[in-house]
Predicted model as a PDB file, atoms N, CA, C, CB and O in Angstrom, pLDDT in the B-factor column:
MODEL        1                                                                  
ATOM      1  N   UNK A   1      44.815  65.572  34.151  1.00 87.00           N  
ATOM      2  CA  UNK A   1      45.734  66.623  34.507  1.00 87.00           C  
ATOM      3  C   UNK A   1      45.139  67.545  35.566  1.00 87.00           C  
ATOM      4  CB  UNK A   1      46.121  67.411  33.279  1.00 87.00           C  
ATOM      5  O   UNK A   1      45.866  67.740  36.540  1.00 87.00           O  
ATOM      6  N   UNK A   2      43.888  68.180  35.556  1.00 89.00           N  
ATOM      7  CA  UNK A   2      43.278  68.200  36.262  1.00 89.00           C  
ATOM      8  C   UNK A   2      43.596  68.049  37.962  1.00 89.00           C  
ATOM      9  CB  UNK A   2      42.677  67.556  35.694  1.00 89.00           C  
ATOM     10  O   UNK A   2      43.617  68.978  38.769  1.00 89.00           O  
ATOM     11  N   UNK A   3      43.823  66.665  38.228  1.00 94.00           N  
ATOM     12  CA  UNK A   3      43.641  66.216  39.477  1.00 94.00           C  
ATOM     13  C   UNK A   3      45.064  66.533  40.050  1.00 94.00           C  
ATOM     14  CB  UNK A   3      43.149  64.691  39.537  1.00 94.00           C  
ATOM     15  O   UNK A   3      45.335  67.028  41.145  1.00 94.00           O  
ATOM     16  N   UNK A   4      45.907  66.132  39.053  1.00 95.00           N  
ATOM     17  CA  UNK A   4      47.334  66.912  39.813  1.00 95.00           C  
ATOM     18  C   UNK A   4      47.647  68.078  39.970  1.00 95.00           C  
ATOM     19  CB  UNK A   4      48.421  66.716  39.332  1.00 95.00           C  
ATOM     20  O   UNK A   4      48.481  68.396  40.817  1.00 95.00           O  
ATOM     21  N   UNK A   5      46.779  69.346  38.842  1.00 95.00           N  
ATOM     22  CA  UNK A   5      47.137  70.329  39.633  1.00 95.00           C  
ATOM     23  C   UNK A   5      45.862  70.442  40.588  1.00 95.00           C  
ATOM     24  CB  UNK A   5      47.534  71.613  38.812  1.00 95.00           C  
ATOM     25  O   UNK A   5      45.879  71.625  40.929  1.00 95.00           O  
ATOM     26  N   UNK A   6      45.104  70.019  41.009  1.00 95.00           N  
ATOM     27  CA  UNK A   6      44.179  70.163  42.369  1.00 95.00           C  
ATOM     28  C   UNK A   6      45.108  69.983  43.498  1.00 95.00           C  
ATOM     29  CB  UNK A   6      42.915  68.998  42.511  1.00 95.00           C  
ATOM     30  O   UNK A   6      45.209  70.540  44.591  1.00 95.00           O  
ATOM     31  N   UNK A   7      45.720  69.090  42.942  1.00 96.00           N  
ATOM     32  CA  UNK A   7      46.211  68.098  44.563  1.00 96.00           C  
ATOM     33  C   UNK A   7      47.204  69.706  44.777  1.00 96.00           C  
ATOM     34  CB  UNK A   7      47.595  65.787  44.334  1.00 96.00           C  
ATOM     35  O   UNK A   7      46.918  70.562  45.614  1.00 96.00           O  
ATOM     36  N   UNK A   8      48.230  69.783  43.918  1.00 97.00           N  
ATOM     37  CA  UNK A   8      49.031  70.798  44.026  1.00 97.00           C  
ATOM     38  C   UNK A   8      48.361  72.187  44.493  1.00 97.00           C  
ATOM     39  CB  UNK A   8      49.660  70.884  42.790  1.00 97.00           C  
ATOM     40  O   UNK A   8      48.986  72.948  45.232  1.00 97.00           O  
ATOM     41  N   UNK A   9      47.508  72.384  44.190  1.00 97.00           N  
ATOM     42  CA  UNK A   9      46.841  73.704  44.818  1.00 97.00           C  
ATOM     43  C   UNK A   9      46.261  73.586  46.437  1.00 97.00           C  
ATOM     44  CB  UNK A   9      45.488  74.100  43.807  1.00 97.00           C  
ATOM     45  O   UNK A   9      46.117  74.438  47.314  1.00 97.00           O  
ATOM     46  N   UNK A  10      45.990  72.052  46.394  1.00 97.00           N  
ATOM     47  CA  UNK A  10      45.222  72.116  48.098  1.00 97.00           C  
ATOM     48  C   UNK A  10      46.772  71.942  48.735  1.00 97.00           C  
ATOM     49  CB  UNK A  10      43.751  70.420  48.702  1.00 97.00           C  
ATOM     50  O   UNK A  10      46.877  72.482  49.837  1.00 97.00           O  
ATOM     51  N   UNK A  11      48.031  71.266  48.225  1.00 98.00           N  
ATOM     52  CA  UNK A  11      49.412  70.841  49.067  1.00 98.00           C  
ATOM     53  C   UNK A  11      49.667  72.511  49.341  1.00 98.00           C  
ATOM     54  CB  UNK A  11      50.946  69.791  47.990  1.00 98.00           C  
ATOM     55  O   UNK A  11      50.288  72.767  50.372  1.00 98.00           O  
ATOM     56  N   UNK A  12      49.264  73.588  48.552  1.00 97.00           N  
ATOM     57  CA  UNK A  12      49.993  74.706  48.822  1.00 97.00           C  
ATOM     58  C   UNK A  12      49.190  75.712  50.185  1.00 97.00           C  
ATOM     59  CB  UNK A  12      50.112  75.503  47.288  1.00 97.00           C  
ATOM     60  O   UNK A  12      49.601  76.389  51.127  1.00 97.00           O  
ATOM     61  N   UNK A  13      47.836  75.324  49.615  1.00 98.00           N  
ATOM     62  CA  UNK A  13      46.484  76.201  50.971  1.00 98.00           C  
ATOM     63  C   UNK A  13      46.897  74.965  52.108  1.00 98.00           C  
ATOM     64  CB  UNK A  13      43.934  76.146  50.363  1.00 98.00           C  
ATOM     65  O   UNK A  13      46.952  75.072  53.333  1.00 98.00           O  
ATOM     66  N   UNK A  14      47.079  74.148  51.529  1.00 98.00           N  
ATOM     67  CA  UNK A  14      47.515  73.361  53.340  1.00 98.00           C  
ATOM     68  C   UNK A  14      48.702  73.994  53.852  1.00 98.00           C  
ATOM     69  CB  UNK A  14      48.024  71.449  53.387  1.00 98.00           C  
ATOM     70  O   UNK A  14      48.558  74.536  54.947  1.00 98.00           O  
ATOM     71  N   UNK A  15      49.798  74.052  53.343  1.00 97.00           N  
ATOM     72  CA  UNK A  15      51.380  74.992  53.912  1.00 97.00           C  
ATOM     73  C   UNK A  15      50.362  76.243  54.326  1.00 97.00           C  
ATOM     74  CB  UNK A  15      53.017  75.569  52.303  1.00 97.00           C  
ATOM     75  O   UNK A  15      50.253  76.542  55.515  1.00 97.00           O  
ATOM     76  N   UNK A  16      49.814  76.775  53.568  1.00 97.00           N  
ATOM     77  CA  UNK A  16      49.644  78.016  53.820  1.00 97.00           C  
ATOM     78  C   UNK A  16      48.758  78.499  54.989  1.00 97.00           C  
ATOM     79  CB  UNK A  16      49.253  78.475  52.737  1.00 97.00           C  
ATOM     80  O   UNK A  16      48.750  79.627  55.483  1.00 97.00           O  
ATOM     81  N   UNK A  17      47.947  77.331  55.367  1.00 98.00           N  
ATOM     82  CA  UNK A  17      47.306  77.058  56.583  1.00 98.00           C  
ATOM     83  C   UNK A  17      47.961  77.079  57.411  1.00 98.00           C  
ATOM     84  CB  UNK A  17      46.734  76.119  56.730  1.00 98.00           C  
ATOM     85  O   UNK A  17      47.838  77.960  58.262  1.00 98.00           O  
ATOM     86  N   UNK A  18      49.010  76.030  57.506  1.00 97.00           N  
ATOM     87  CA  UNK A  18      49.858  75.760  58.468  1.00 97.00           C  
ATOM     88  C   UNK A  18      50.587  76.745  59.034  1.00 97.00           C  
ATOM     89  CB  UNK A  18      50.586  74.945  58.106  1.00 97.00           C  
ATOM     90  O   UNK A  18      50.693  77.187  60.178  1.00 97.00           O  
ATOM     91  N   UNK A  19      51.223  77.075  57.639  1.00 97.00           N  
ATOM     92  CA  UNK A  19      52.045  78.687  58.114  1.00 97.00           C  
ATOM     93  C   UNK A  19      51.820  79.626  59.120  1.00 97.00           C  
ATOM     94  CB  UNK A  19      51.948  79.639  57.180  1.00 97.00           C  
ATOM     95  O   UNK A  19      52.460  79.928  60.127  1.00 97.00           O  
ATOM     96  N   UNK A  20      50.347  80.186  58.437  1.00 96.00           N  
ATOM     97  CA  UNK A  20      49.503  81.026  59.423  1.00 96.00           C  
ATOM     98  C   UNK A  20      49.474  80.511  60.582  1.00 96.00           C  
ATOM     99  CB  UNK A  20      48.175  81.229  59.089  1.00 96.00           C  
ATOM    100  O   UNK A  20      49.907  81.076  61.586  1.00 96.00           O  
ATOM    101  N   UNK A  21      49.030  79.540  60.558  1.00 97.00           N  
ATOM    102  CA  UNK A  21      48.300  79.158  62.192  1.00 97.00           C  
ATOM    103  C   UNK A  21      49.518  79.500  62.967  1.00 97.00           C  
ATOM    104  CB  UNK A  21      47.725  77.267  62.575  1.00 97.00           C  
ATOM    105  O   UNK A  21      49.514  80.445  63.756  1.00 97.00           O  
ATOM    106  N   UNK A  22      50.873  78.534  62.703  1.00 96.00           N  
ATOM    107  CA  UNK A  22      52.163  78.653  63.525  1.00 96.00           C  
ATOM    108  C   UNK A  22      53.038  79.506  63.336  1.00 96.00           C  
ATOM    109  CB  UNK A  22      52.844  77.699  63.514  1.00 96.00           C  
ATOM    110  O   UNK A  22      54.143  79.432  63.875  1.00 96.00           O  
ATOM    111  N   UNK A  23      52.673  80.495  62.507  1.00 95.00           N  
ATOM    112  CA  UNK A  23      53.360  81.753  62.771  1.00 95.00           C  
ATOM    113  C   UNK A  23      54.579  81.281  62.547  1.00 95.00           C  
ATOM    114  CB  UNK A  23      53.182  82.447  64.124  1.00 95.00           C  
ATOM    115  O   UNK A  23      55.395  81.139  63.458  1.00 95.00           O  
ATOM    116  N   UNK A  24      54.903  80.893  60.889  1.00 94.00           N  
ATOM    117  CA  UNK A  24      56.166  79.970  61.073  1.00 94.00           C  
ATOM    118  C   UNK A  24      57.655  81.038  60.455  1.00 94.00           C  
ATOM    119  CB  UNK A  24      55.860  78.255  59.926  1.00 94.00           C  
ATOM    120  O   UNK A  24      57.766  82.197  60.056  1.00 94.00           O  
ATOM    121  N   UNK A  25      58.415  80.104  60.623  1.00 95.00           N  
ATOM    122  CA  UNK A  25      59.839  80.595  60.364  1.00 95.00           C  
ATOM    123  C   UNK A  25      60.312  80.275  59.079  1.00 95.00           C  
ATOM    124  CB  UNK A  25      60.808  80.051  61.313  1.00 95.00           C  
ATOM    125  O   UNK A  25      61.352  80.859  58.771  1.00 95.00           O  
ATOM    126  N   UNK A  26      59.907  79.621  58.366  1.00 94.00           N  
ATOM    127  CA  UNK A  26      60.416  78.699  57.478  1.00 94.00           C  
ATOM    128  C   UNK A  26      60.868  80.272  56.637  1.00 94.00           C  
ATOM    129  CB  UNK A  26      59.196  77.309  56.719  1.00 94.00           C  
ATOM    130  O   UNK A  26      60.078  81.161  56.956  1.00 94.00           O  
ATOM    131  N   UNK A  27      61.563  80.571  56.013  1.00 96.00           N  
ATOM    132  CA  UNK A  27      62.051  81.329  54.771  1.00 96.00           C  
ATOM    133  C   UNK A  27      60.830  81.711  53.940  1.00 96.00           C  
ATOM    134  CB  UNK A  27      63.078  80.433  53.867  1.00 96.00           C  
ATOM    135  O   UNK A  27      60.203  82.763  54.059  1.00 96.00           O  
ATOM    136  N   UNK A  28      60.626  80.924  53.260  1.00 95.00           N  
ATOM    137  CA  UNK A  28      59.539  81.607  51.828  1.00 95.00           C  
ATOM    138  C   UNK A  28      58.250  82.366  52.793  1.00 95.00           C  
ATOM    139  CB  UNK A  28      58.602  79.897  50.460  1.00 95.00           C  
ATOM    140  O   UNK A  28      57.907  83.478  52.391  1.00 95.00           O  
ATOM    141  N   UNK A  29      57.746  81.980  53.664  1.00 95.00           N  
ATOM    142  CA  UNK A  29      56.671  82.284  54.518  1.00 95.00           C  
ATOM    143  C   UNK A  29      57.039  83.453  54.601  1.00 95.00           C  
ATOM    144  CB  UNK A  29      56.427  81.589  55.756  1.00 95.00           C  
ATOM    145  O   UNK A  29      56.551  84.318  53.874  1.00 95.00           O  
ATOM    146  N   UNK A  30      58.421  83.835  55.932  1.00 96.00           N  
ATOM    147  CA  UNK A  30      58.620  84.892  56.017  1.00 96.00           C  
ATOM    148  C   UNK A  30      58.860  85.926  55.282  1.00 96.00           C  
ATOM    149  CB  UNK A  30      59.107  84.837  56.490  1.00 96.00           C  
ATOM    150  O   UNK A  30      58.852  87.088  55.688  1.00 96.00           O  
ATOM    151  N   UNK A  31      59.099  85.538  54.092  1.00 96.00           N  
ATOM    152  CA  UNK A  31      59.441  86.599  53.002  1.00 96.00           C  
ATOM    153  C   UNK A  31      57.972  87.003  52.670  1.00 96.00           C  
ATOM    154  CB  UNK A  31      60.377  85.984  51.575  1.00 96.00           C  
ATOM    155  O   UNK A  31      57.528  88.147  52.773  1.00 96.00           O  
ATOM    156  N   UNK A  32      57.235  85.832  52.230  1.00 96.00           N  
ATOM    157  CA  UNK A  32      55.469  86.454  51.816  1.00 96.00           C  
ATOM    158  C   UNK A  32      54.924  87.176  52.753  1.00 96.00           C  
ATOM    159  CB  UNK A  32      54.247  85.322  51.619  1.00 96.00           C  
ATOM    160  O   UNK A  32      54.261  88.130  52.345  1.00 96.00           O  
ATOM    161  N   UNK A  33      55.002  87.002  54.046  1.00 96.00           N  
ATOM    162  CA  UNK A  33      54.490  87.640  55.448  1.00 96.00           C  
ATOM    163  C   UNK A  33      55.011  89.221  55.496  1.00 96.00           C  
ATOM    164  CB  UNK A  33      55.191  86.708  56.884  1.00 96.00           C  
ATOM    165  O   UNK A  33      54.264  90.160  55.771  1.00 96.00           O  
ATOM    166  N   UNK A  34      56.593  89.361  55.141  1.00 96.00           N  
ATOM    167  CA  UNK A  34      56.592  90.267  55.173  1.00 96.00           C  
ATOM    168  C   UNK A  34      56.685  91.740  53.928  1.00 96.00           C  
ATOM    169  CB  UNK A  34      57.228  89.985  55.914  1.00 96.00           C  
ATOM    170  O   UNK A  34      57.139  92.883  53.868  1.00 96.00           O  
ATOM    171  N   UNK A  35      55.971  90.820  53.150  1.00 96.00           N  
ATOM    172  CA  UNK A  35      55.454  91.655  51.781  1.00 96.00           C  
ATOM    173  C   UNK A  35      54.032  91.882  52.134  1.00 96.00           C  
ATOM    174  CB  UNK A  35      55.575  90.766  50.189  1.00 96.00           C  
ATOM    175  O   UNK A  35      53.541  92.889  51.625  1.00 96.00           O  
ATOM    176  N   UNK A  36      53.309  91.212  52.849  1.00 96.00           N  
ATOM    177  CA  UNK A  36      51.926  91.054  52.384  1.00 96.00           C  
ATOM    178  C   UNK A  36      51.592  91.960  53.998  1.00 96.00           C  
ATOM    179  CB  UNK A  36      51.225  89.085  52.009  1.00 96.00           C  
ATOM    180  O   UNK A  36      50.484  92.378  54.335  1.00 96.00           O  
ATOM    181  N   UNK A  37      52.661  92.067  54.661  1.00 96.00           N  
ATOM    182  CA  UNK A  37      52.467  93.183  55.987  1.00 96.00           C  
ATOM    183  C   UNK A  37      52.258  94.381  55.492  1.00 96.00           C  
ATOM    184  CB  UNK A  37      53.719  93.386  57.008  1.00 96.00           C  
ATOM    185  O   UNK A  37      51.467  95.130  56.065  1.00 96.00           O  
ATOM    186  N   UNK A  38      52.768  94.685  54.611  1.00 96.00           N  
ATOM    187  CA  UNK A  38      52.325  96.453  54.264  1.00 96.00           C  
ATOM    188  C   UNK A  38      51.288  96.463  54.091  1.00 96.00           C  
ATOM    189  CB  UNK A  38      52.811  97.286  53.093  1.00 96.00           C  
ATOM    190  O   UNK A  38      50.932  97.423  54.775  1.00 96.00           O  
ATOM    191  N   UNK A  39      50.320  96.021  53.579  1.00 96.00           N  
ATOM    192  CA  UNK A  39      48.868  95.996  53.676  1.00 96.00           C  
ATOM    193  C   UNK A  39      48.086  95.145  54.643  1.00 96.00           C  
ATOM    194  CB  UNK A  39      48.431  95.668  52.500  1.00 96.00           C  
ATOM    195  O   UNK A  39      46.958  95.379  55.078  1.00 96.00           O  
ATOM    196  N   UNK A  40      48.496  94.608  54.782  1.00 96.00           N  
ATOM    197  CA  UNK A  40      47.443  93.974  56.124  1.00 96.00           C  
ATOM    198  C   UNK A  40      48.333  94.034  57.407  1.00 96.00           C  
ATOM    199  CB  UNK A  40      46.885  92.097  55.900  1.00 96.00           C  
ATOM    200  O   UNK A  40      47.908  93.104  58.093  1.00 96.00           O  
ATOM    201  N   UNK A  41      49.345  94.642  58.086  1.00 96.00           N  
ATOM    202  CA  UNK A  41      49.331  94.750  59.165  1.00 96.00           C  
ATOM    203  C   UNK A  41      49.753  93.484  59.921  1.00 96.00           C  
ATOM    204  CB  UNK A  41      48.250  95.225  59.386  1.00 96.00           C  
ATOM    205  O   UNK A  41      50.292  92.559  59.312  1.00 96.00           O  
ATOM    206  N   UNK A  42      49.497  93.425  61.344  1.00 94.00           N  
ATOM    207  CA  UNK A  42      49.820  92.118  62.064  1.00 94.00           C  
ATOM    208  C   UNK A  42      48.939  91.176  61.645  1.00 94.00           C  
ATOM    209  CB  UNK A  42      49.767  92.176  63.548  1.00 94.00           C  
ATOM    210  O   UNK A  42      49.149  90.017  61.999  1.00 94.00           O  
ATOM    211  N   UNK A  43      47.818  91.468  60.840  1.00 96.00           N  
ATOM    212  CA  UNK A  43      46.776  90.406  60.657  1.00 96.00           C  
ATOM    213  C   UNK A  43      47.532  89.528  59.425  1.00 96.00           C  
ATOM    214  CB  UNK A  43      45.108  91.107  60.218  1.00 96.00           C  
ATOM    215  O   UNK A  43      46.784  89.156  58.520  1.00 96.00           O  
ATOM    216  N   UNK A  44      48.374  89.318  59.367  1.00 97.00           N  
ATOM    217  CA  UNK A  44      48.773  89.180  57.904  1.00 97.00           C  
ATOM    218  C   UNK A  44      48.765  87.286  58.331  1.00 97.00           C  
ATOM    219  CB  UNK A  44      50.653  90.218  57.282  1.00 97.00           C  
ATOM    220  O   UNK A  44      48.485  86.391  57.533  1.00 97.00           O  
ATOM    221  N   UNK A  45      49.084  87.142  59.523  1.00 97.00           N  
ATOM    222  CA  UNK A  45      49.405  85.504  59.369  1.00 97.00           C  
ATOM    223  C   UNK A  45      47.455  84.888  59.419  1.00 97.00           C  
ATOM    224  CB  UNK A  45      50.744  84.741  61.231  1.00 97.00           C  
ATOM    225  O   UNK A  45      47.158  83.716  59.189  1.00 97.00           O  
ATOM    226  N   UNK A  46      46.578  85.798  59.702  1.00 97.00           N  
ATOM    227  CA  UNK A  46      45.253  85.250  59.605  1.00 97.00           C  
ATOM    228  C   UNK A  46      44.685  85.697  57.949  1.00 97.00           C  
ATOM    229  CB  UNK A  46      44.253  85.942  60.972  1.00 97.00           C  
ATOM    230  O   UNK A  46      43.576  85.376  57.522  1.00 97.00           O  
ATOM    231  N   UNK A  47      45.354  86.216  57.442  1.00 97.00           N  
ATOM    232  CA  UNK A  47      45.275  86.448  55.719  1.00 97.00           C  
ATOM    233  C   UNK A  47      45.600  84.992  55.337  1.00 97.00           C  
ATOM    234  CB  UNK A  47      46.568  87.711  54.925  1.00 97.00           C  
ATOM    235  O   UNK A  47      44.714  84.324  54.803  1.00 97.00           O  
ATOM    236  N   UNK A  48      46.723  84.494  55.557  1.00 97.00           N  
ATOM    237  CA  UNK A  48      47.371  83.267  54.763  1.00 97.00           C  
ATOM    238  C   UNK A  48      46.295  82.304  55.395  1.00 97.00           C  
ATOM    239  CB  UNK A  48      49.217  82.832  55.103  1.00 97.00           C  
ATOM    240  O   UNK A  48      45.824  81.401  54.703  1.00 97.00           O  
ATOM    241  N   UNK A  49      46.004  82.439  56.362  1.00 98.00           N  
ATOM    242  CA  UNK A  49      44.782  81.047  57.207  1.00 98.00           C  
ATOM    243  C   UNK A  49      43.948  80.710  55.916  1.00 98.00           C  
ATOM    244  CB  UNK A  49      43.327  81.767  58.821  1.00 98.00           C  
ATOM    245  O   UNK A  49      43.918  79.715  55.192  1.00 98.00           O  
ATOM    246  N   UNK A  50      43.107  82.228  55.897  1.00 98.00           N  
ATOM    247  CA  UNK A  50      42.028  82.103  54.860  1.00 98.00           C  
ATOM    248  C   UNK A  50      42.667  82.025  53.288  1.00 98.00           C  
ATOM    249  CB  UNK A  50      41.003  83.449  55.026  1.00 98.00           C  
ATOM    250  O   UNK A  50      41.895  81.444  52.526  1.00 98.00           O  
ATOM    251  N   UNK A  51      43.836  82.462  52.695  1.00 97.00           N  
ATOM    252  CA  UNK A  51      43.697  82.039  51.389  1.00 97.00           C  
ATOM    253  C   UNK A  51      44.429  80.310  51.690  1.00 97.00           C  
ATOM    254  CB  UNK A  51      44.611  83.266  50.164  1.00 97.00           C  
ATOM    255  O   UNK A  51      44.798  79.954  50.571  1.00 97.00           O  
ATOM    256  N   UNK A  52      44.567  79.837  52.113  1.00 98.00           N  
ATOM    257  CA  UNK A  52      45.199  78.872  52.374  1.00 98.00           C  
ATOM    258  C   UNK A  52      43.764  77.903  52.184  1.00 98.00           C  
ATOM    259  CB  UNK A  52      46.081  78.995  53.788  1.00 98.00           C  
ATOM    260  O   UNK A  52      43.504  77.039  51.347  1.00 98.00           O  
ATOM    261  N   UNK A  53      43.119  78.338  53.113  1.00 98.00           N  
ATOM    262  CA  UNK A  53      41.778  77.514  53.147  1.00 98.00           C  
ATOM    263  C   UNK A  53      40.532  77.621  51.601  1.00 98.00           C  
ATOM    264  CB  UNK A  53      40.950  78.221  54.683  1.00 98.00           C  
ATOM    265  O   UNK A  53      39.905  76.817  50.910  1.00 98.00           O  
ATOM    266  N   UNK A  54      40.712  79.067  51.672  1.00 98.00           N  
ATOM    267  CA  UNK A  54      40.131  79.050  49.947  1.00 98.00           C  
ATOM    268  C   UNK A  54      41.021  78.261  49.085  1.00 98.00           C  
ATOM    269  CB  UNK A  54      40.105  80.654  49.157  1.00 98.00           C  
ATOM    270  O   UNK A  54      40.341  77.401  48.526  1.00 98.00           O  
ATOM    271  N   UNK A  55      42.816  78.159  48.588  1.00 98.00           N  
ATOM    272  CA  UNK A  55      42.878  77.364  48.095  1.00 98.00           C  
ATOM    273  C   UNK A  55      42.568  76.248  47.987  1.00 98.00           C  
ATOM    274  CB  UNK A  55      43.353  77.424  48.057  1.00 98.00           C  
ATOM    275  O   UNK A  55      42.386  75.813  46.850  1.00 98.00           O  
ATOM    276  N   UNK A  56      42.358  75.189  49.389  1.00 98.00           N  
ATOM    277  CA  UNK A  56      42.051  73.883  49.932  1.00 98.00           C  
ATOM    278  C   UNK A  56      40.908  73.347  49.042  1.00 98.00           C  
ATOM    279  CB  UNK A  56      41.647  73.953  51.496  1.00 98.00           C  
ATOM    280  O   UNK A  56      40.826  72.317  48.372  1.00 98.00           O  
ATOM    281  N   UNK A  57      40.055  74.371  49.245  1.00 97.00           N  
ATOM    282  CA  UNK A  57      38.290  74.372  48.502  1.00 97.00           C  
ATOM    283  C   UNK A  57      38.644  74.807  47.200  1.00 97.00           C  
ATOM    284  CB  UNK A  57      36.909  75.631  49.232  1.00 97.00           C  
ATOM    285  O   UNK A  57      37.473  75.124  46.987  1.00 97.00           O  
ATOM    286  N   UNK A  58      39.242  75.125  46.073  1.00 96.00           N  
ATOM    287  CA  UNK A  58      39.269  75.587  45.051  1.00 96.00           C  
ATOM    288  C   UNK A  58      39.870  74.243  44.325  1.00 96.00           C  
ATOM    289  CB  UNK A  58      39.955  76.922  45.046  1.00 96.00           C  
ATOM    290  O   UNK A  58      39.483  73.693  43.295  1.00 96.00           O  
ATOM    291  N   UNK A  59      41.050  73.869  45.297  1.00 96.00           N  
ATOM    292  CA  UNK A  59      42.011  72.609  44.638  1.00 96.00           C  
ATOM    293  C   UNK A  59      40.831  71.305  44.627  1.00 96.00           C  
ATOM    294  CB  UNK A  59      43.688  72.140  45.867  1.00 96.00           C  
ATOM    295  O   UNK A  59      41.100  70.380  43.860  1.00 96.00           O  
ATOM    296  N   UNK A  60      39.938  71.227  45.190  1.00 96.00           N  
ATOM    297  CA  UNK A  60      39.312  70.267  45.840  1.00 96.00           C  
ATOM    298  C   UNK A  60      38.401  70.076  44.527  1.00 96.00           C  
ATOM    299  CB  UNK A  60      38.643  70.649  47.360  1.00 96.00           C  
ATOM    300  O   UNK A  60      38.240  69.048  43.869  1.00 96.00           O  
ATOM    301  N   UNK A  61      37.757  71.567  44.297  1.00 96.00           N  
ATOM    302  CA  UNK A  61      37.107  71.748  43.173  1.00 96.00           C  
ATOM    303  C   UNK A  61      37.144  71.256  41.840  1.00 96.00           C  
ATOM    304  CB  UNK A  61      37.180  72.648  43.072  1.00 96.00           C  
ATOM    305  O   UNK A  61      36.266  70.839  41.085  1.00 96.00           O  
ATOM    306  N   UNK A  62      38.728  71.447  41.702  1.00 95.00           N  
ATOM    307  CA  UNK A  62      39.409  71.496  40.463  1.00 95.00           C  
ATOM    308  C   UNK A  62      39.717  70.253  40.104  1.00 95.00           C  
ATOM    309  CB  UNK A  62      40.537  72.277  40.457  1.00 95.00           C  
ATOM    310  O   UNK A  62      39.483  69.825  38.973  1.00 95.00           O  
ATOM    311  N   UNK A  63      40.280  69.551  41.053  1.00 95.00           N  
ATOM    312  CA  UNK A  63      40.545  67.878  41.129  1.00 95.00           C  
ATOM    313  C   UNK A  63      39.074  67.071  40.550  1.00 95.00           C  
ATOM    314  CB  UNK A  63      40.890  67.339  43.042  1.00 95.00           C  
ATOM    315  O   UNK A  63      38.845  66.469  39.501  1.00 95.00           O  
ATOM    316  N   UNK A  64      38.471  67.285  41.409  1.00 94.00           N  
ATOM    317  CA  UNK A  64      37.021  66.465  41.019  1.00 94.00           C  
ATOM    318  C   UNK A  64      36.601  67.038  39.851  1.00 94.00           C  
ATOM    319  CB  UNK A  64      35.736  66.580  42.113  1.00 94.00           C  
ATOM    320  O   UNK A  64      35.782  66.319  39.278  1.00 94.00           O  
ATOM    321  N   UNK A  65      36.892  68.238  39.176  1.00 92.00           N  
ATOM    322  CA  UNK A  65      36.723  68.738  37.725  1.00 92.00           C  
ATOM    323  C   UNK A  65      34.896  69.260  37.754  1.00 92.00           C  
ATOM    324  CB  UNK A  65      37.164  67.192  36.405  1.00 92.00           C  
ATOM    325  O   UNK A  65      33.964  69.162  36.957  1.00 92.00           O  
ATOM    326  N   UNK A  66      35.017  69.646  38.691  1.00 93.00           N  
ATOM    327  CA  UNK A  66      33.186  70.645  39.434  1.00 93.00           C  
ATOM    328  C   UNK A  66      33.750  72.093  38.784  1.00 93.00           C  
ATOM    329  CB  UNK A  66      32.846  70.879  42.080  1.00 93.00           C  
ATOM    330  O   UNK A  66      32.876  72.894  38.454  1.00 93.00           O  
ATOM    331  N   UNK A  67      35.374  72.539  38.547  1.00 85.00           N  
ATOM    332  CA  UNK A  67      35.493  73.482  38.372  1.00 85.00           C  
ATOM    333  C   UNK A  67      36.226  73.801  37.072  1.00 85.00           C  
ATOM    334  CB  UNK A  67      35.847  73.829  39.356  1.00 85.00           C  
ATOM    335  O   UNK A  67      37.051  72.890  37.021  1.00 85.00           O  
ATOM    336  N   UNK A  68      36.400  74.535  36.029  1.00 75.00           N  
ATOM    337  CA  UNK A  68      37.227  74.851  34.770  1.00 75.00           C  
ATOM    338  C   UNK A  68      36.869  73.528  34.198  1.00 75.00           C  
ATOM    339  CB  UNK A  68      38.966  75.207  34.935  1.00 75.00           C  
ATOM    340  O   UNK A  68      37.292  73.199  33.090  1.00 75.00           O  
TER     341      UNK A  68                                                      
ENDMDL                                                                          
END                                                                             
């Protein structure tokens, strides 16, 4: 069980990578982007880069069972 929710945690830091980088349009993005602007400002799409990428490494973790 494990490995599927890994996979599921790195499928979400990958969107969330993606997001950031392209500054995207998609709906749910924009809605998180513009919640997560009151505190971080224009930096907000290089916020999602990095939790996107910590998820990547956490899911990665979790899958191979190195973690919980």
């Amino acid at each position: 069980m494990n490995v599927l929710w890994g996979i599921v945690m790195m499928a979400i830091g990958v969107s969330f990578v993606f997001w950031g980088s392209t500054e995207s349009d998609f709906v749910v993005y924009r809605y998180l982007a513009a919640r997560s602007r009151i505190l971080w400002g224009e930096r907000v799409h290089r916020f999602y880069q990095v939790v996107g990428a910590v998820l990547v490494v956490l899911g990665l973790l979790w899958a191979l069972e190195v973690i919980w």
